[in-house]
C-alpha positions in Angstrom: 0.0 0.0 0.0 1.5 3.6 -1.3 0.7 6.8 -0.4 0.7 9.8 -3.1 2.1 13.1 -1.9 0.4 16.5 -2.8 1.7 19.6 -2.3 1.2 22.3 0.4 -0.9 21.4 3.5 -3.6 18.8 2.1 -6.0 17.7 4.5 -8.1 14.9 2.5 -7.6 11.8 3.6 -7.0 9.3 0.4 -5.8 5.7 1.3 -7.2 3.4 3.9 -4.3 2.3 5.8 -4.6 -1.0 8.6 -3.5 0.1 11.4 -1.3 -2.4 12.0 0.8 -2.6 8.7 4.5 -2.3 9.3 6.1 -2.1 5.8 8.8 1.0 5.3 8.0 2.8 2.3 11.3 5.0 1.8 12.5 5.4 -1.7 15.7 7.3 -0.9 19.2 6.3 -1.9 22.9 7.2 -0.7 23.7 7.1 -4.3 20.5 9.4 -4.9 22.1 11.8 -2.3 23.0 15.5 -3.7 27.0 15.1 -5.1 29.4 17.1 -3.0 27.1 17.6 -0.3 29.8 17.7 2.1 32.2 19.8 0.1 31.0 23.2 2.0 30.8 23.8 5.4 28.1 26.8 6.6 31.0 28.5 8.5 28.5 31.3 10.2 26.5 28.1 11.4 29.0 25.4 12.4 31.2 28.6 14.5 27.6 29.3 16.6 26.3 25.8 17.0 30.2 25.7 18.4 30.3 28.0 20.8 27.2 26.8 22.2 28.4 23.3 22.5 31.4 24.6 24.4 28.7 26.6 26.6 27.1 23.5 27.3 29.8 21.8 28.3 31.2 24.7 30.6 27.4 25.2 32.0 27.9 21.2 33.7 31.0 22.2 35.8 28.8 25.7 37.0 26.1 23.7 38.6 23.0 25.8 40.1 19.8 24.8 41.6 18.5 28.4 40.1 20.5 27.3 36.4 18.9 24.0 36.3 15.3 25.3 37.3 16.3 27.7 34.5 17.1 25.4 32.1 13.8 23.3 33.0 12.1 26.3 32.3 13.2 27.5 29.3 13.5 24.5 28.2 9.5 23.4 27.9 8.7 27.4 26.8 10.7 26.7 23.6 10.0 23.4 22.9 6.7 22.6 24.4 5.0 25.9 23.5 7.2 27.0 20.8 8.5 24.1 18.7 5.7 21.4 19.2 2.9 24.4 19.1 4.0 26.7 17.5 6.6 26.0 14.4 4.9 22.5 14.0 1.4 21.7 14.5 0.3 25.6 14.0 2.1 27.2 11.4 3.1 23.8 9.0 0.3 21.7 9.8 -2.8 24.3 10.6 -3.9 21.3 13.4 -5.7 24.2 14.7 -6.2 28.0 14.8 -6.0 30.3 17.6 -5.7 34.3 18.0 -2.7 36.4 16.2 -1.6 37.3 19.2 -1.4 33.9 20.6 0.2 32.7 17.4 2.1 35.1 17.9 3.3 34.9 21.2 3.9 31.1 20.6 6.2 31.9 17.5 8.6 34.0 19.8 8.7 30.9 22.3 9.9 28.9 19.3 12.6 31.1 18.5 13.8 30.2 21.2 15.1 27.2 20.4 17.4 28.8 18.1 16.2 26.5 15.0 15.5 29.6 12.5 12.6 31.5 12.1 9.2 30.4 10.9 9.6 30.5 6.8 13.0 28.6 7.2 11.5 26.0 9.6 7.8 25.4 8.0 9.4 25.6 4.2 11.7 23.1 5.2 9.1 20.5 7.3 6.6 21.0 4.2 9.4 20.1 2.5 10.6 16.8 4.4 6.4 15.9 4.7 6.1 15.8 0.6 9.1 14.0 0.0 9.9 12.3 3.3 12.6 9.7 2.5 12.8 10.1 -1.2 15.9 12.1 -2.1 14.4 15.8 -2.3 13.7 14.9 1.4 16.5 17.5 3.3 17.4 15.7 6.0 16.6 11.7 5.3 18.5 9.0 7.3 18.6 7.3 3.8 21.2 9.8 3.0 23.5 8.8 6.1 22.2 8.9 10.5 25.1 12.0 11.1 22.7 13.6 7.6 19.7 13.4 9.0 20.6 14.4 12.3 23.0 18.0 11.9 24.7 16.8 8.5 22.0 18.7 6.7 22.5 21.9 8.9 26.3 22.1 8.7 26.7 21.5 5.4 23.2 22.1 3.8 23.0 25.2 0.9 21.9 28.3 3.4 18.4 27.0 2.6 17.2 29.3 5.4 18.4 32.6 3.0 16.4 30.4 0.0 13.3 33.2 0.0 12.4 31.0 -3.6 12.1 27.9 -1.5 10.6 29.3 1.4 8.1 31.2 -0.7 6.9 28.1 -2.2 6.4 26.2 0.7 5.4 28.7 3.1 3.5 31.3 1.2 1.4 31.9 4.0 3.1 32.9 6.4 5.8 35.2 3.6 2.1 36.8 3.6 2.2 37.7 7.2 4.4 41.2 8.1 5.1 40.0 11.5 6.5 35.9 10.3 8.5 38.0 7.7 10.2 40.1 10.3 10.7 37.5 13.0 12.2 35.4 10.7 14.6 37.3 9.6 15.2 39.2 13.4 14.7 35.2 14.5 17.9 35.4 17.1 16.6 38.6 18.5 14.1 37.0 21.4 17.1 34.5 22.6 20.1 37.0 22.8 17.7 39.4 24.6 16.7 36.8 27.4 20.6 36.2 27.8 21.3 40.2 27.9 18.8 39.7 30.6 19.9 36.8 32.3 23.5 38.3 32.3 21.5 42.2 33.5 20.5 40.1 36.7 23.6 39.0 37.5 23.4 35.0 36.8 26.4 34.1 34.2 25.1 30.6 35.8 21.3 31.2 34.2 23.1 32.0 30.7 24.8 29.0 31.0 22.3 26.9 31.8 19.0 29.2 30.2 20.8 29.8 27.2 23.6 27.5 26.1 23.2 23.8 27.7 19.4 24.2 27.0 19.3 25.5 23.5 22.2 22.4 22.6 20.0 19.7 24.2 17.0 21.2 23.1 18.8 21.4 18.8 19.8 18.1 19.6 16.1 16.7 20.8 14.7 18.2 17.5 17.5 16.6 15.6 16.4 13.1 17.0 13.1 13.3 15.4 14.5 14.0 11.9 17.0 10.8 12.4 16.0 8.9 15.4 12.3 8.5 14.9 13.3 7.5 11.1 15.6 4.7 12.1 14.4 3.8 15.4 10.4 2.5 16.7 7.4 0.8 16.1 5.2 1.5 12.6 1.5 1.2 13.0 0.7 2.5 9.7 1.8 1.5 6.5 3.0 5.2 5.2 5.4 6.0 2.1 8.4 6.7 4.7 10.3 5.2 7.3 8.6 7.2 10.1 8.4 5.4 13.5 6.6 6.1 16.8 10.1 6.3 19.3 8.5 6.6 23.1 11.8 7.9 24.3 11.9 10.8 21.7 8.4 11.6 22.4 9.8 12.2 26.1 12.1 14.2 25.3 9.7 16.5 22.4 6.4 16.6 24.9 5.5 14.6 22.1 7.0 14.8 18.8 8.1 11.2 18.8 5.0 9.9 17.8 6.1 10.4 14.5 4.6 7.2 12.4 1.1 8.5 13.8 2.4 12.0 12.8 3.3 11.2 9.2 0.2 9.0 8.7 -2.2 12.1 9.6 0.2 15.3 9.5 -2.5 17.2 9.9 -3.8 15.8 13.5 -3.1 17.6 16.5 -2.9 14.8 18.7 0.5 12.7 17.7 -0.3 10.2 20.3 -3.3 8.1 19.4 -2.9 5.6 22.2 -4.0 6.3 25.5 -0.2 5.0 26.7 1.0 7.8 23.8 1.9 11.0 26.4 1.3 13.4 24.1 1.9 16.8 26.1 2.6 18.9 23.3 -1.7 18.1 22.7 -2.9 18.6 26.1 -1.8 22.1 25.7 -3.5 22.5 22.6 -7.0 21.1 24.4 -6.5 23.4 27.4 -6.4 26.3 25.0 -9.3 24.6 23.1 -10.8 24.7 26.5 -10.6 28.4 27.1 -11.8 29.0 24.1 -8.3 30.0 22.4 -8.3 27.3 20.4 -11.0 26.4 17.6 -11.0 24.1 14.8 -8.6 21.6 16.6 -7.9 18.0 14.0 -8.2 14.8 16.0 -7.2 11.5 13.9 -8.3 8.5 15.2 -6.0 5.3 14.8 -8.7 3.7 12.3 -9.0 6.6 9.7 -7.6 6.8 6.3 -3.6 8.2 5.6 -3.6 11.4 4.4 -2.3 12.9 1.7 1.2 14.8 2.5 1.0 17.4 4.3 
């Protein structure tokens, strides 16, 4: 069983799918791999993502309760609220819709994480979702584990300056005055919480706050572009190699449900089992709740794949 991909954010489901089908349907090759891909290193990238690995590192011999609670902190703003919210289920998928200024608000959280601003991020998952492990895919395991996982950044072409890719798979947001200028000011939120951090007097918060949790947290993101496509369980037979990884979903508030994910992109809820944890989801239902959140997708294990998405 195949699944065709369409372009943008489909939402019509088109093949039944058994749940319990296990086949991997990725097409990608090592020979199929762009030539030379390692021939030039992204100097600006590889010096920052550097530095903050050598922050990390320092950050574990300047132990603080206050850091650590820092880190903790910081840690589930970007990646709970911002990442799994925010960059992914919002702004790719459209799981559900909620206020500007909550969108908003939840696209600063993600910039946090230091993993680009909102055209270079969704442009580049719309991207991965309509060719996920065939060889336009930018960051298949197919194409090498160290590829998939921070290859693809290091030595990838500056897709994030690529306004001709970005434009065609985000076109949405390039609409949007306020996604056009955080993504291009997208390092602005983090280096002003560290000015701020450092203002109050806690080197050991900047540590912590800013470099040990923002290379975990890069890292943690990376693991569900390799990890969850090597590693896991398949429930449904999709045209990739996506698996449901429970340890990556612990680490994402989520994420790592990512067979469910790529079977119905456009669901909210990535965990479809009740022993799924799913907290990325919960959030969305408690702003469903208040009434911040309307028009929230639910997939149930039983429905059709969708199309790409």
């Amino acid at each position: 069983m195949s699944v065709h991909a369409g372009p943008g954010t489909g939402h019509s489901s088109s093949i039944v799918s058994s749940p319990t089908a296990r086949t991997s349907g990725g097409t990608a090759t090592l020979a199929g791999a762009r030539p030379g891909r390692y021939d030039k290193l992204g100097w600006v990238t590889c010096v920052f993502m550097s530095l903050f690995h050598v922050g990390a590192v320092w950050a574990l011999f300047n132990f603080t309760w206050s850091g650590l609670a820092v880190f903790l902190i910081t840690y589930y703003v970007s990646l709970a609220w911002g990442i799994g919210m925010s960059y992914h289920r919002l702004l790719t998928h459209r799981s559900y819709k909620t206020p500007k200024a909550i969108e908003y608000f939840l696209t600063v959280c993600a910039t946090l994480a230091l993993e680009g601003g909102p055209l270079f991020w969704v442009a580049t998952h719309r991207q991965h979702h309509q060719h996920s492990d065939a060889d336009p895919d930018p960051h298949t395991p197919r194409h090498g584990g160290f590829w998939a996982h921070m290859g693809w950044i290091m030595f990838g072409n500056l897709e994030h300056n690529d306004v001709t890719r970005t434009g065609r798979y985000a076109p949405d947001l390039a609409k949007d005055g306020f996604h056009r200028w955080i993504s291009k000011y997208h390092w602005l939120p983090l280096t002003t919480l560290g000015v701020v951090f450092l203002a109050l007097g806690h080197w050991d918060w900047v540590l912590w706050g800013i470099f040990l949790r923002t290379t975990v947290g890069l890292h943690v993101t990376w693991l569900v572009n390799s990890a969850t496509h090597l590693w896991g369980a398949r429930r449904f037979e999709t045209r990739d190699d996506s698996r449901n990884n429970w340890w990556v979903a612990a680490l994402s508030f989520g994420e790592g449900w990512h067979n469910n994910h790529h079977a119905h992109p456009t669901s909210a809820a990535h965990g479809l089992a009740w022993y799924e944890i799913d907290i990325t989801y919960w959030h969305i239902r408690a702003l469903e709740a208040m009434g911040l959140a309307t028009n929230v997708r639910r997939a149930r294990m039983n429905e059709a794949i969708e199309k790409a998405a």
